[in-house]
N, C-alpha and C positions, 0 to 999 in steps of 0.2 A: 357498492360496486361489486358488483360479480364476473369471474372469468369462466369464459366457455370454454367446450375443448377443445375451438378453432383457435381460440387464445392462448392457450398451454402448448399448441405446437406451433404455434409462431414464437411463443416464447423461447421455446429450445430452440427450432434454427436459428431465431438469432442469437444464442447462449452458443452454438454449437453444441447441443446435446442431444445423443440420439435416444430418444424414449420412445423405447415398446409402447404397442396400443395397449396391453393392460394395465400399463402404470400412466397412463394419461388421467385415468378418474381420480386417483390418490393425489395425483398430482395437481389434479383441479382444486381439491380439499382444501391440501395444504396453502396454495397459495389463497384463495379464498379465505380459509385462519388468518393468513399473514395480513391480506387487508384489512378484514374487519377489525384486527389488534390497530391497523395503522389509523382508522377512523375515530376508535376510541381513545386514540392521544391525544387528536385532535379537538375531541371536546375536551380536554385540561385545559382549565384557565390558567395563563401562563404571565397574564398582566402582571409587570415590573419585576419579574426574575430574568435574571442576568444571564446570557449563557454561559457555561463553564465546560472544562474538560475534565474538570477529576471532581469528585465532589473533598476532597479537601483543595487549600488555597496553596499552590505551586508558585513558586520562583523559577524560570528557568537562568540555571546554573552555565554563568558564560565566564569566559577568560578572560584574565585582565587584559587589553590590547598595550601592547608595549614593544618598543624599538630592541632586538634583540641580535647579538652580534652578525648571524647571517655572512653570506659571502663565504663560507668553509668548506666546498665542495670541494678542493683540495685534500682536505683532510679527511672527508667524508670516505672518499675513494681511496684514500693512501696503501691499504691492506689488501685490495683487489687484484687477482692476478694480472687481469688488464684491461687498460682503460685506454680510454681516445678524447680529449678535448672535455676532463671531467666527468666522462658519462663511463659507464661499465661497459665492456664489454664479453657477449655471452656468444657462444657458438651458434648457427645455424639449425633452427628446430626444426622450419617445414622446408620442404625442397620445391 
């Protein structure tokens, strides 16, 4: 598959990218590299490999789930100059 350079600038407007007429041929290049690398992946035989995201084997690292005192919002706020019904109160940013 090849891109023309009616293809490279429909690219950009839908990219929203404004590119000069003399960087549209470079531009043809590159993405033309970019496919032809994409075509030659797709001849790797890839029968019975497993997908992965690291090539080493990851645990993702989660938190014990567990019932913890909670209910402290009192305490949480006790130090605030001032509060309203547990919630902080801050002065008026925008008008």
């Amino acid at each position: 598959m090849s891109v023309d350079e009616k293809t490279v600038r429909r690219i950009a407007h839908l990219a929203r990218i404004a590119v000069a007429d003399e960087d549209v041929a470079p531009l043809q290049g590159e993405l033309n590299a970019i496919l032809a690398f994409v075509e030659q992946l797709n001849e790797v035989d890839v029968e019975g490999v497993q997908p992965m995201t690291s090539v080493t084997p990851m645990v993702m690292k989660k938190r014990v789930d567990t019932v913890t005192e909670g209910g402290r919002a009192a305490d949480i706020v006790a130090n605030a100059p001032e509060t309203e019904d547990n919630y902080f109160l801050v002065p008026k940013v925008v008008e």
